[in-house]
C-alpha positions, 0 to 999 in steps of 0.5 A, spaced: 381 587 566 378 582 571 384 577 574 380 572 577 376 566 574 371 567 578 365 568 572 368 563 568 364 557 565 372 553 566 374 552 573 379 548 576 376 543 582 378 545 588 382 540 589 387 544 595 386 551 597 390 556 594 389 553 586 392 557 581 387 561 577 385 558 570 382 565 566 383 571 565 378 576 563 380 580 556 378 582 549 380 576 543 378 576 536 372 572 534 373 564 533 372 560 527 363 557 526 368 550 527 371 552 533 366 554 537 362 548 534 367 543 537 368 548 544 361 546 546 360 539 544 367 538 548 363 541 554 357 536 553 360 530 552 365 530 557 360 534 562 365 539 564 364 547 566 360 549 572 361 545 579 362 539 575 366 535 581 360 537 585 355 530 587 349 528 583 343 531 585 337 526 589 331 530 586 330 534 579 324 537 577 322 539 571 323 547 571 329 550 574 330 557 577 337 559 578 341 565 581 347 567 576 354 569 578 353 576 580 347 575 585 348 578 593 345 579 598 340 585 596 339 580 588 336 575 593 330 580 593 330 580 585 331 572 585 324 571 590 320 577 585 322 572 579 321 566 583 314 568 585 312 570 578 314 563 575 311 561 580 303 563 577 305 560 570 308 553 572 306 549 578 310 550 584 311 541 584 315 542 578 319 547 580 327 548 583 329 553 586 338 553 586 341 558 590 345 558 597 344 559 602 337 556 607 335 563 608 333 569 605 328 572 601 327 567 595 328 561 600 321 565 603 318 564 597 321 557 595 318 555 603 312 559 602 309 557 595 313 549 596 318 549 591 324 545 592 329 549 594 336 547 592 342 549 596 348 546 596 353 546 590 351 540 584 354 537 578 350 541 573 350 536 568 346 530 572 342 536 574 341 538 567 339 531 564 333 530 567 329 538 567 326 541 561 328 548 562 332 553 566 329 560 568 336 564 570 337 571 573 344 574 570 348 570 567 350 563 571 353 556 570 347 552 570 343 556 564 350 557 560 352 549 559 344 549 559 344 552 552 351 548 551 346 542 551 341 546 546 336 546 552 331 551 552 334 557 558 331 564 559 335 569 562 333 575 566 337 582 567 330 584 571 325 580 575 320 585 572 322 584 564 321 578 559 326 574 558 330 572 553 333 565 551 340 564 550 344 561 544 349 555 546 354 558 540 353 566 544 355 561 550 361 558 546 364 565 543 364 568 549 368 563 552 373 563 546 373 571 545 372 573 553 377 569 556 385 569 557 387 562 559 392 559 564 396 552 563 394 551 570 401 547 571 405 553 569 401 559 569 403 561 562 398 562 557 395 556 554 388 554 549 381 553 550 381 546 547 387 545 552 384 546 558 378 543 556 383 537 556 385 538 563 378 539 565 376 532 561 381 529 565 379 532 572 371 529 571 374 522 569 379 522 575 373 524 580 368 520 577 373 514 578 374 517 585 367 517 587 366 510 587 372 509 593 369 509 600 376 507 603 382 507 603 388 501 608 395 499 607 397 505 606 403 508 610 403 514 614 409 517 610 405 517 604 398 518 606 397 525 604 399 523 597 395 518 595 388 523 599 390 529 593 390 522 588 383 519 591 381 526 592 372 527 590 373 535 591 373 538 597 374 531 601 378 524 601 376 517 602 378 516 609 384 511 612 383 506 616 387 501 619 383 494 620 379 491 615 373 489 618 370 496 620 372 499 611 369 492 608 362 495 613 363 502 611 364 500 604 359 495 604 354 500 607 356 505 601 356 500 595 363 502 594 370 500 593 376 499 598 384 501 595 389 498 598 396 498 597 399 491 594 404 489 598 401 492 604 394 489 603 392 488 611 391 480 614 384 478 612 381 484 607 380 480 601 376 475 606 372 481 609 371 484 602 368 478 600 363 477 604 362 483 604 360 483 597 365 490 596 371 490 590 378 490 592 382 495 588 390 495 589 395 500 588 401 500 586 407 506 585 407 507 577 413 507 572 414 514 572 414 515 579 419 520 582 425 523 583 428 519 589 426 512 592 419 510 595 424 506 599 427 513 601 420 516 603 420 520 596 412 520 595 410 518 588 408 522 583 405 516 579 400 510 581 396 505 578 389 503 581 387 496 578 380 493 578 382 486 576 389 484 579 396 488 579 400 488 573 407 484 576 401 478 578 401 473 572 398 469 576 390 473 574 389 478 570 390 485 570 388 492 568 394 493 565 394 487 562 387 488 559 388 495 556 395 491 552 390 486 549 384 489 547 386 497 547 384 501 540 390 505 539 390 509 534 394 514 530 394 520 535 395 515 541 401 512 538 404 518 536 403 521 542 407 514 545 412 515 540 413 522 542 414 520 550 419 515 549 423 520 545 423 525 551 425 519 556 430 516 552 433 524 550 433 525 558 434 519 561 428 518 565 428 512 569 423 510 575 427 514 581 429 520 576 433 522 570 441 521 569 444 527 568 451 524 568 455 522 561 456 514 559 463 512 562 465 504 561 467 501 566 470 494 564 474 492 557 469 486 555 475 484 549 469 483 544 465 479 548 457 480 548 455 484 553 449 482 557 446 487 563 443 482 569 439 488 573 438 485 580 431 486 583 430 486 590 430 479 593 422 479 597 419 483 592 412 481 590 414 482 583 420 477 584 415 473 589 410 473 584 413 473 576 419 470 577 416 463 575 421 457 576 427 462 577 428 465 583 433 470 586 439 473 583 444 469 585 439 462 580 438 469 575 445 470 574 447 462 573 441 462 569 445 467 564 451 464 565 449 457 562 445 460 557 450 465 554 457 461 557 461 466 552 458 472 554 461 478 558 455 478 564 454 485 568 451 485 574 447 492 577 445 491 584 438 493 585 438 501 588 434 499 594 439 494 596 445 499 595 442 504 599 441 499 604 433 499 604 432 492 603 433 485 602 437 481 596 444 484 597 450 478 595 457 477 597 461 481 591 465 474 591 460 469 590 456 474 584 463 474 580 463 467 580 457 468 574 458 475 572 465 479 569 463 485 572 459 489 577 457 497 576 455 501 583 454 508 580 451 512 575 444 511 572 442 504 569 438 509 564 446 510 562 448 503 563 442 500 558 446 504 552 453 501 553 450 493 553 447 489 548 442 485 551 438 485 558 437 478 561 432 479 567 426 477 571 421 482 572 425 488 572 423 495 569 430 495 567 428 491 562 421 495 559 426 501 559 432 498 555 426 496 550 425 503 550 431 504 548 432 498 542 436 494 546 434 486 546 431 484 552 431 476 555 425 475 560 426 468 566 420 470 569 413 473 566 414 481 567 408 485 564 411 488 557 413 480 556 409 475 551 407 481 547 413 480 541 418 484 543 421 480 547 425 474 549 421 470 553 425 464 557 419 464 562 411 462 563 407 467 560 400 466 561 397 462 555 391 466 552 392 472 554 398 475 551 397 473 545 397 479 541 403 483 537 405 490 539 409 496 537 413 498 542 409 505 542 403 502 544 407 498 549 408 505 551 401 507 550 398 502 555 403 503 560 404 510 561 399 513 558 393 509 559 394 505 565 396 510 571 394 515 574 399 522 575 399 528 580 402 534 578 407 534 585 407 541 586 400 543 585 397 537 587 392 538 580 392 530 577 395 530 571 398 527 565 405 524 564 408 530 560 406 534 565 410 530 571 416 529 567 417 536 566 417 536 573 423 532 574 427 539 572 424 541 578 428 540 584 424 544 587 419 538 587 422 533 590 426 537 595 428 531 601 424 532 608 426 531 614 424 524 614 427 523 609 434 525 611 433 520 616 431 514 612 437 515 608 441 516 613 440 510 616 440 507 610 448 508 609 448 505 616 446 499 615 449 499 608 456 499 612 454 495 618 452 489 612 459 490 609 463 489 615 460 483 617 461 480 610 
C-alpha cells in the first residue's frame, strides 16, 4: 500500500511544512448511492479538493488541457502529443494549457500553436466555473472535481487513443473505497465526511484570509502566531509598524488592515479612512490558552470583528450581530450543549483548566454568597463596558449598597496577582465592602461554591452562566441584555433585545465567532480540537521569554507589597 496523500483528491493547505499526512492508500468496501451522492455534493459546494487555497486564476478558457498526477519529465512528451492533436480539433484561442513548469515539450507546443500556458498552482474551482470541458492526461485534480461538478472531462492513458469521459460518482467512490483517512490533528483514523469537514473550514479560513493586505499592532512576541492565523497558504500578510505605509498597501490592493484592539497604532483609523481601507480588529478569544497572554502564552484563539469588538458597547459588533440575527438550529444547539457540558466537566476557563478540588475558604454563617470577579483597572473592556461604574473598589461598593446583608467575595484579577498589570488594591480598604478575598485555586472552582456573580464586564460572569449560576451585570459586558442575566447597566437599546437559550449564547461566542488554531500543528481548527489540546502540556510548554516575564512579575508583585 501507498503511505502518502500525494494522489489524493483531499489535501491539507500547505499551512507550515512538515504537515501530518491526510490519506492513506488502501482497499475498503464499496459505500452507499447516498454517501457517494453527498461526498460529491460536499466537494461542489464548499469548493474544496485539489490546490483549492491556491489563488483564482486571471484568465480562463473554454478548453482546458491538464497534466495528471503521474506526469514526468519523459510524460511531458506525451502531454505535448495530445496538446498538438487537440489543437486540430479546437482552435488554440480557446485553449489552456495547466501544467508547471515554463519549459519542456508541452510548453513548446503551447508557445508554438499560442495556446495559453498556465504554470502555477490554481484554485481548481475558480478555474472550473468559467471552462466548458477538460481534456486530462492520467488521472488528476482538475478532471476529477470536473466530473464532481457533472462538467464534461475526457481522460487519456495515451496521447495516441480516444479518450474516455469520466463519472463524478467513479470519482466519488474511488475517494471513499481507495483511501484510509487520518484526523489531522491526532493521526488516528478518521471518516471521509470528517475530513471534509476540516477542509470546508480551511477554504472558508483562507477565503477571509485573502481579503487581509496587512497586519499592525501586533507584538512581536505573538507575531508568529497570529502569521499561522492570517496564513493564504504558503504566505502571511506582512507586518508593519506605522499606519500610514499599511493604509497605501492596503489601499493599492483593496484589502483589509487587522489590528489588535488594544494596540491600535495613533492615527490608523484616520489613515484607513482616507484611504477608503476597512479596519479589522482582534481581539484574544474566550477559549484561549493554557497560561496568560499577560505571561507571553500565544493564544490559541481570536476573534477577528469587521464592525467593532465585542467588549465596545458603544457600536456594534460581530459578535453582537451573530447573537441577534443567527439561524441556530438544532445541530447547532446541541453541538453548543455538548461543549458546555465538557467545559464545565473539565473546568476550562479563558487561561486553562482546573485540576484542583473545590475547598471553601470562609464560613458565610448562611449568608448569600456573591462573587465580585475583579478586572484589570485599564482595560478596555472596563474602559469601554463598564458605564457608570468605574473600577474595582466603585464595583464592590456598588454590591455592598445592593446586597448589605450579603457575604461578598472578592477575587483579584490573575493578571494582577501575577504582577503583570495595573488594578491591584490594599487588602484593608477591599474588606471594608467585602467579607472575604480568595488568592488561589481556579475562579472555575470558585463559581461552584457561590450563588451569584456581581461584575463589570468580567469572563467571569459568562463562565458562571455556564455553570447555572446567577449572574448581575453593572456594566454591559457582551452575554448582557440577552435574558440571561441581571442587567444593572446600560445596554444598548435596539440591539439586544432578543431572548437566548444559554446554548446559543455559547453558540455565537465559541463556535461561531472565533477563529481557532490547533497550537501543535499550527492547522486552524475548531474548539473541540483546542480543548482537547489543554490535556497536552506539551502545547503550552513555558519558553524562555516566558520565564522571564514570570519572573519579573513576581518581582514586581513583591516590591508592590512591601511598599504598601
Amino acid at each position: 500500500m501507498i503511505s502518502t496523500s500525494r494522489f489524493c483528491l483531499l489535501r491539507i493547505p500547505p499551512f507550515q511544512r512538515g504537515l501530518p499526512t491526510l490519506a492513506v492508500a488502501t482497499q475498503r468496501p464499496v459505500a452507499s448511492a447516498e454517501t457517494l451522492t453527498e461526498v460529491g455534493r460536499r466537494i461542489v459546494e464548499d469548493r474544496t479538493g485539489g490546490t483549492f487555497w491556491a489563488p483564482p486564476p486571471s484568465c480562463v478558457k473554454p478548453i482546458l488541457v491538464c497534466a495528471g498526477y503521474e506526469i514526468d519529465k519523459n510524460g511531458t512528451h506525451n502531454l505535448a502529443r495530445l496538446l498538438e492533436r487537440l489543437a486540430s480539433v479546437f482552435s488554440p484561442q480557446d485553449m489552456m494549457l495547466i501544467t508547471p513548469g515554463r519549459h519542456g515539450p508541452a510548453a513548446r507546443v503551447a508557445r508554438r500553436y499560442g495556446v495559453l500556458h498556465l504554470r502555477e498552482p490554481i484554485d481548481p474551482h475558480a478555474l472550473l466555473d468559467h471552462a466548458q470541458e477538460v481534456h486530462e492526461l492520467t488521472r488528476g485534480d482538475i478532471g476529477d472535481i470536473a466530473a464532481l461538478r457533472a462538467q464534461k472531462v475526457m481522460r487519456y492513458d495515451d496521447p495516441g487513443h480516444d479518450g474516455y469521459a469520466v463519472d463524478g460518482a467513479k470519482v466519488a467512490q474511488q475517494l471513499v473505497q481507495d483511501w484510509r483517512y487520518l484526523d489531522p490533528y491526532t493521526g488516528d483514523e478518521t471518516t471521509i465526511q470528517k475530513i471534509l469537514q476540516f477542509q470546508a473550514l480551511w477554504r472558508r479560513t483562507i477565503d477571509a484570509n485573502r481579503n487581509i493586505g496587512a497586519c499592525v499592532g501586533m507584538s512581536l512576541w505573538k507575531r508568529r502566531r497570529i502569521a499561522a492565523f492570517f496564513t493564504t497558504p504558503p504566505r502571511h500578510p506582512p507586518f508593519f509598524r506605522h499606519a500610514r505605509i499599511a493604509a497605501r498597501r492596503c489601499s493599492a490592493q483593496c484589502k483589509a488592515i487587522v489590528t489588535w484592539a488594544t494596540r491600535m497604532p495613533y492615527g490608523l483609523e484616520r489613515q484607513a479612512e482616507v484611504a477608503k481601507v476597512p479596519v479589522w480588529r482582534v481581539e484574544d478569544g474566550f477559549v484561549r490558552s493554557v497560561g496568560l497572554g499577560s505571561g507571553l502564552q500565544v493564544p490559541a484563539s481570536i476573534f477577528v470583528d469587521q464592525r467593532g469588538i465585542y467588549y465596545d458597547p458603544s457600536e456594534p459588533s460581530d459578535l453582537e450581530h451573530i447573537l441577534a440575527t443567527a439561524a441556530f438550529d438544532a445541530d447547532l444547539r446541541e453541538r453548543a450543549h455538548t461543549l458546555t457540558a465538557h467545559l464545565v466537566q473539565k473546568g476550562i476557563s479563558k487561561y486553562g483548566r482546573s485540576d484542583l478540588a473545590p475547598v471553601v475558604e470562609w464560613n458565610a454563617d448562611g449568608r448569600r454568597v456573591l462573587l465580585v470577579p475583579g478586572q484589570v483597572s485599564d482595560d478596555l473592556s472596563v474602559l469601554k463596558g463598564g458605564g457608570r461604574v468605574r473600577g474595582n473598589m466603585e464595583l464592590l461598593k456598588t454590591v455592598r449598597h445592593h446586597n448589605p446583608d450579603a457575604f461578598i467575595i472578592y477575587r483579584p484579577h490573575p493578571d494582577v496577582v501575577a504582577g503583570y498589570r495595573n488594578g491591584q488594591l490594599p487588602d484593608n480598604e477591599v474588606l471594608v465592602y467585602a467579607d472575604h478575598i480568595s488568592m488561589g485555586g481556579s475562579i472555575t472552582d470558585l463559581i461552584w461554591q457561590v450563588q451569584e456573580i456581581h461584575t463589570l464586564t468580567s469572563l467571569a460572569g459568562f463562565e458562571a452562566l455556564l455553570r447555572q449560576r446567577k449572574v448581575v451585570t453593572y456594566g454591559c459586558p457582551f452575554y448582557a441584555g440577552w435574558g440571561l442575566t441581571t442587567d444593572l447597566g446600560q445596554i444598548p437599546d435596539g440591539r439586544r433585545g432578543r431572548m437566548l437559550l444559554i446554548e446559543e449564547l455559547v453558540a455565537g461566542a465559541l463556535i461561531l465567532y472565533p477563529r481557532y488554531i490547533d497550537p501543535l500543528t499550527q492547522i486552524p481548527c475548531e474548539v473541540e480540537t483546542v480543548i482537547a489540546r489543554f490535556d497536552d502540556m506539551h502545547a503550552w510548554r513555558p519558553t524562555l521569554l516566558m520565564r522571564l516575564k514570570q519572573f519579573h512579575g513576581r518581582i514586581k508583585h513583591m516590591t508592590k507589597h512591601r511598599s504598601d
